[in-house]
KETORMAR-353515 format. One record per residue (C-alpha): residue number from 1; residue in three letters; x, y, z. Coordinates in Angstrom, 2 decimals. Layout:
   nr  rest     east    north       up
  NUM   ALA        X        Y        Z
...
***
This chain:
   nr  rest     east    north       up
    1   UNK    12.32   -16.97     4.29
    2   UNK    11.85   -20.20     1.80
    3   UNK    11.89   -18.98    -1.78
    4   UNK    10.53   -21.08    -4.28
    5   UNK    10.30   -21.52    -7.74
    6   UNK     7.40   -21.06    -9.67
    7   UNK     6.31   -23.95   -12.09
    8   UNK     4.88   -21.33   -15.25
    9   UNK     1.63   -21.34   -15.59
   10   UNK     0.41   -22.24   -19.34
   11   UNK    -2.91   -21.40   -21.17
   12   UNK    -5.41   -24.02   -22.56
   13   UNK    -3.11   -23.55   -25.89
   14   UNK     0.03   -24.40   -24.32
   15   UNK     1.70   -20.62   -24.28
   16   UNK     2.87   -19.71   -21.06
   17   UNK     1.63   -17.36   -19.41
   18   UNK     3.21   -13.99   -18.66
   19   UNK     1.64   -13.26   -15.82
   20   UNK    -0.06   -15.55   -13.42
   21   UNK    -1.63   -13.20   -11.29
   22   UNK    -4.10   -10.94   -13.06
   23   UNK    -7.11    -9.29   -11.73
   24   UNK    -9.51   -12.32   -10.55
   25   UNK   -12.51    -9.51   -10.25
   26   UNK   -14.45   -10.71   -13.35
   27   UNK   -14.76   -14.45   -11.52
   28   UNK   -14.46   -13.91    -7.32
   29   UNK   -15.83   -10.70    -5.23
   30   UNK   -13.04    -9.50    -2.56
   31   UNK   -14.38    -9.73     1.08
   32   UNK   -14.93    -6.05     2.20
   33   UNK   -12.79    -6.22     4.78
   34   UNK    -9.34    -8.28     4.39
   35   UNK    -7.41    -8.10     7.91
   36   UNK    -3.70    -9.43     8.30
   37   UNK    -2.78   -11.04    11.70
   38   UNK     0.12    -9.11    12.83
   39   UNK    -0.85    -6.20    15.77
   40   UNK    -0.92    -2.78    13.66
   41   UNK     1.25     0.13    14.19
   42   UNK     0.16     2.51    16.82
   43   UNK    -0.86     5.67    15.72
   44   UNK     0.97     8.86    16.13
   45   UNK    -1.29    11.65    17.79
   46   UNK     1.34    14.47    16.88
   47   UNK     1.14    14.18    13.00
   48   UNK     4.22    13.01    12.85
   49   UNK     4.81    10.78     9.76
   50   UNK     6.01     7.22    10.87
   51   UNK     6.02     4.09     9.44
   52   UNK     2.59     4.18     7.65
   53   UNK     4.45     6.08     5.04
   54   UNK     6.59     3.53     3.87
   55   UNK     4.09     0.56     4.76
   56   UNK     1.73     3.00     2.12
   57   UNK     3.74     3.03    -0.89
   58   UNK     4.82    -0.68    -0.39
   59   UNK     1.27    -1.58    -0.78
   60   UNK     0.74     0.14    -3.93
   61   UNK     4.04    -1.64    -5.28
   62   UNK     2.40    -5.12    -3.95
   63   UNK    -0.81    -4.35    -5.90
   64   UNK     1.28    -3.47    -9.06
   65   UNK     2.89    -7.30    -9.00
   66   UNK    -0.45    -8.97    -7.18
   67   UNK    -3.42    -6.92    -7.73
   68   UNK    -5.43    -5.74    -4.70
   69   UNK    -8.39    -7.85    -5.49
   70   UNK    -6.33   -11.09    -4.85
   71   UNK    -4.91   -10.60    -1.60
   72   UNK    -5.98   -12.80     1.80
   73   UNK    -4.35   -11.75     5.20
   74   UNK    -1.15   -13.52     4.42
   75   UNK    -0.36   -10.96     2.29
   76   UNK    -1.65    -7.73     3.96
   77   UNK     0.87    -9.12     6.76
   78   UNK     3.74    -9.19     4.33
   79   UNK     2.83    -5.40     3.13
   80   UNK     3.37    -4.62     6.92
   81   UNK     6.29    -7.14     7.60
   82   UNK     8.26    -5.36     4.81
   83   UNK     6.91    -1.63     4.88
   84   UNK     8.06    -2.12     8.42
   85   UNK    11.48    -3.13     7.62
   86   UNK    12.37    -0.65     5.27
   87   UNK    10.92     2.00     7.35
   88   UNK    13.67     0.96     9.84
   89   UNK    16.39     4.04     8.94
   90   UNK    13.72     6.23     7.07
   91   UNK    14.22     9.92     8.62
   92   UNK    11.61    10.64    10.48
   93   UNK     9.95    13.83     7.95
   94   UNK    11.31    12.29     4.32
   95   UNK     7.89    12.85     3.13
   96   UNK     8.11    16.68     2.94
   97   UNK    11.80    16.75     1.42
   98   UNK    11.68    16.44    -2.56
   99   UNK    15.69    15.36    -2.11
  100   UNK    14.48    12.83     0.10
  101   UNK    11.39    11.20    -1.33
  102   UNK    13.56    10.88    -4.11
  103   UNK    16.30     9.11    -2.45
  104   UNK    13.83     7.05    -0.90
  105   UNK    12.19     5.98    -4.06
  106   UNK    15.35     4.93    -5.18
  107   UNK    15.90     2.53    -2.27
  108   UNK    12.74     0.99    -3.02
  109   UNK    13.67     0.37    -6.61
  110   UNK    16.95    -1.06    -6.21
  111   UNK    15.64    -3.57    -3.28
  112   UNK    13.40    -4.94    -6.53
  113   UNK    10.34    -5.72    -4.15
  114   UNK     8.26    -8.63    -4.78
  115   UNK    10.43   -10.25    -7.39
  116   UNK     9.92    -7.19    -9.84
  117   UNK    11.83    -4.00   -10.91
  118   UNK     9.39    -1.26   -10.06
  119   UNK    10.13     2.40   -10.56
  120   UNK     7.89     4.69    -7.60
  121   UNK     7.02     8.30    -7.33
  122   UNK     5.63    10.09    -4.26
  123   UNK     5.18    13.58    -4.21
  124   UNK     4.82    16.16    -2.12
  125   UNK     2.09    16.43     0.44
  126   UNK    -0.27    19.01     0.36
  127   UNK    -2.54    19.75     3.41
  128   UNK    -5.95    20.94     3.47
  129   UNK    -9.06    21.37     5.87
  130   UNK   -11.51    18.95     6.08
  131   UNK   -14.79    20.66     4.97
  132   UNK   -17.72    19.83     7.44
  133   UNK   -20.53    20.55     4.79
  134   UNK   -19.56    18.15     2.29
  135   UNK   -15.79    17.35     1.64
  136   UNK   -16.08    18.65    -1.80
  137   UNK   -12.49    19.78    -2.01
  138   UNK   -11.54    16.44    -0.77
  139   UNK   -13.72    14.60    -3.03
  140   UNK   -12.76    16.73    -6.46
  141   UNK    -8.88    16.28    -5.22
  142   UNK    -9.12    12.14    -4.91
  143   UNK   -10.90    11.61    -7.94
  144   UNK    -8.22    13.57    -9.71
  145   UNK    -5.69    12.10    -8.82
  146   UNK    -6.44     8.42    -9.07
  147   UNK    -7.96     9.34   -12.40
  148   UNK    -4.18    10.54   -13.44
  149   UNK    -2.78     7.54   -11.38
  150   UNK    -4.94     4.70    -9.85
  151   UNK    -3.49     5.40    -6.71
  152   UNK    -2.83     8.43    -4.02
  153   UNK    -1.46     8.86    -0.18
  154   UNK    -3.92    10.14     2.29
  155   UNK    -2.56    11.05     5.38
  156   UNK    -4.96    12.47     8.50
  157   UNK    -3.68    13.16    11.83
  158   UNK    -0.24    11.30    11.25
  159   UNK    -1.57     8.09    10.01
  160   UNK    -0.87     7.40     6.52
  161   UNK    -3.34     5.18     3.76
  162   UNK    -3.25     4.27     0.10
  163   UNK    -6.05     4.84    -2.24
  164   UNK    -6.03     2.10    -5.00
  165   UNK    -8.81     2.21    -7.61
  166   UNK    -8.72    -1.01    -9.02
  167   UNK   -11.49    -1.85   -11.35
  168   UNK   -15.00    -1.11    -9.84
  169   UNK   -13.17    -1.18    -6.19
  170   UNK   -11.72     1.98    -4.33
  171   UNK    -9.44     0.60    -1.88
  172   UNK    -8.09     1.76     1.23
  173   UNK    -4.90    -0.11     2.82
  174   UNK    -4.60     0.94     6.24
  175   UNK    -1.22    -0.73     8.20
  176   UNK    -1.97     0.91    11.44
  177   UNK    -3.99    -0.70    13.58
  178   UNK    -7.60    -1.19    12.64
  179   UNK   -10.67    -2.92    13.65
  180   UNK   -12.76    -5.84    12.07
  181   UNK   -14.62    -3.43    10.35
  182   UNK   -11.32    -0.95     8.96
  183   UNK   -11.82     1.64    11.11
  184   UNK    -8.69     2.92    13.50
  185   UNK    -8.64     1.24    16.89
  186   UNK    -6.24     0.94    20.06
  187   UNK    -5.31    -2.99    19.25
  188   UNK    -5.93    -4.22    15.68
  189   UNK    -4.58    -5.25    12.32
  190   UNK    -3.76    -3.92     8.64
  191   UNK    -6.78    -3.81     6.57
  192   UNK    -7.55    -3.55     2.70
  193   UNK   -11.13    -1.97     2.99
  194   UNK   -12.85    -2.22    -0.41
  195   UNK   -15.43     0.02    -1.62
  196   UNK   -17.61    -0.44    -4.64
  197   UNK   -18.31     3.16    -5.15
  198   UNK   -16.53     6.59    -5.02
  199   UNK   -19.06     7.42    -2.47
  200   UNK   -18.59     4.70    -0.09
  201   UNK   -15.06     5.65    -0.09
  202   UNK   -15.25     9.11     0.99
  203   UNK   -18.03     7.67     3.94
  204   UNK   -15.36     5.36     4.90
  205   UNK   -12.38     8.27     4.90
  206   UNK   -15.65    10.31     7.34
  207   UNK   -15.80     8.03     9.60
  208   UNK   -11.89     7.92     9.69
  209   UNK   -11.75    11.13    10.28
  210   UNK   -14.12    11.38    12.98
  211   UNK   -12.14     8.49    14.78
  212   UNK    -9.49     9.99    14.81
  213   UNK   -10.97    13.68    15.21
  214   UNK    -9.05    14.98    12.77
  215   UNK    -9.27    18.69    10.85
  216   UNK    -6.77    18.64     8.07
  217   UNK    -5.64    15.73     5.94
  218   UNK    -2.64    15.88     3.68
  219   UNK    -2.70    14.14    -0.03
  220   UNK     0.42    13.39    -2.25
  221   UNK     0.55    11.82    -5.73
  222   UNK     1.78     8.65    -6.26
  223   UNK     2.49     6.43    -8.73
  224   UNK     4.45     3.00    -9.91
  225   UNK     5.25     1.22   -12.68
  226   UNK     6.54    -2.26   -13.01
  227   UNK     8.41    -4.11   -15.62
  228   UNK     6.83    -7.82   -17.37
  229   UNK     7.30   -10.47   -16.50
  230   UNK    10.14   -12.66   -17.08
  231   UNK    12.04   -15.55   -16.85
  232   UNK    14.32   -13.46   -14.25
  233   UNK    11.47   -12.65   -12.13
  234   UNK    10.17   -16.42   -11.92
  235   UNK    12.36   -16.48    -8.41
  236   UNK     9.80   -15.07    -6.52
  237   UNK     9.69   -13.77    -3.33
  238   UNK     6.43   -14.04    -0.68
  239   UNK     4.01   -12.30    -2.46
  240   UNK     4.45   -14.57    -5.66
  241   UNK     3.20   -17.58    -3.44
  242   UNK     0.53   -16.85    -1.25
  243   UNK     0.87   -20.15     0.23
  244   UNK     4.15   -18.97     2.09
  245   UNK     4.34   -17.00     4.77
  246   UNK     6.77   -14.29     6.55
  247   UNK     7.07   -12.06     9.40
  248   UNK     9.27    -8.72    10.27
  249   UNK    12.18   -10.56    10.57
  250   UNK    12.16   -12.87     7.66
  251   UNK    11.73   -10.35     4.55
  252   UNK    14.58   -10.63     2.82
  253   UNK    15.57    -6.61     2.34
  254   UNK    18.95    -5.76     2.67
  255   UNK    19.57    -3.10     5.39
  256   UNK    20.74     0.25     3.07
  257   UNK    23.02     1.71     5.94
  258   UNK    22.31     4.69     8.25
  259   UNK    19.62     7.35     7.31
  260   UNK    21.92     9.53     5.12
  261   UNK    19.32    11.97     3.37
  262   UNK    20.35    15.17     0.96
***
């Protein structure tokens, strides 16, 4: 993958600035629907949790270096290209192992993602019905928790999302395969699906469910937390330049050996 180096971007006064790549949502709406090209992960039917895990938290880490309101396809692909890549020797149920999501968060840090240190924390998932008159437990749990966080996993019948409140936006990332319109599909793409309110969200999550006829969902915490900006992280990877582009087999993460879990 080519890896350039950023010319620093300065302010009218001259003072460079620390980071190039804050929120644009005071200037340019998001599209409502932001699809990457690559073919989406199919879907487990068996609840099993597969690569939509990992492809998850590596889109909150992307939004914490290039906030969610800025991406374009190019890099919804590159959250897929490396979630899937690191998902490679992920055991199969290191979601529901505190040992293991810790181990796993580790990996993630020391691979320094997107050209920053990032420390990540996913907890354990708890599962719950879906209510048919109203989703209020639902709706009370998600606000919580990106109230404490800005973020939160949402997993329904096996396929893993992350909730990203960003600003006015609730934002689903979706890296299994998906429609034009976000919704789960046979053949698709990975979608960012913004939603101006809290409401629209939890219509969006319905009709997910109903796809995928679902009765329980699981939700886990989530959070991460990048370092600044510096001269060390000027090297950037993909996601610092839009303009360049990757696939599966180009992101530059260093295999971390067989699946040895606690």
């Amino acid at each position: 993958m080519d890896v350039r180096r950023r010319r620093k971007q300065r302010a009218d006064n001259g003072e460079i600035i620390a980071n190039p790549f804050d929120c644009r949502c005071a200037v340019a709406l998001p599209r409502a629907v932001v699809r990457g090209t690559f073919a989406g992960a199919t879907r487990s039917s068996k609840g099993k949790v597969r690569s939509s895990v990992v492809c998850s938290v590596v889109a909150a880490m992307k939004h914490v270096c290039v906030p969610v309101c800025k991406w374009n396809e190019r890099d919804v692909d590159e959250v897929q290209a490396v979630g899937m890549k690191m998902s490679e020797t992920v055991d199969e149920y290191w979601w529901e192992s505190a040992a293991k999501r810790k181990h796993f968060c580790k990996v993630l840090e020391q691979h320094n993602l997107f050209g920053r240190m990032q420390s990540v924390y996913v907890g354990q998932p708890k599962v719950d019905l879906f209510d048919m008159n109203g989703e209020s437990k639902l709706y009370e749990d998600l606000q919580t928790l990106l109230l404490e966080d800005g973020m939160c996993l949402l997993d329904i019948k096996g396929s893993t999302v992350v909730v990203i409140c960003h600003q006015q936006y609730f934002v689903v990332v979706d890296c299994d395969a998906c429609n034009e319109s976000g919704l789960p599909s046979r053949n698709g793409g990975c979608v960012a699906v913004f939603n101006t309110r809290f409401d629209d969200l939890m219509l969006h999550i319905n009709e997910v469910r109903q796809e995928l006829k679902a009765t329980t969902y699981r939700l886990s915490t989530m959070s991460v937390k990048a370092d600044h900006v510096t001269d060390a992280t000027e090297i950037a990877t993909v996601c610092m330049d839009s303009s360049i582009s990757g696939t599966a087999n180009d992101v530059p993460v260093e295999p971390f050996g067989a699946p040895v879990f606690i």
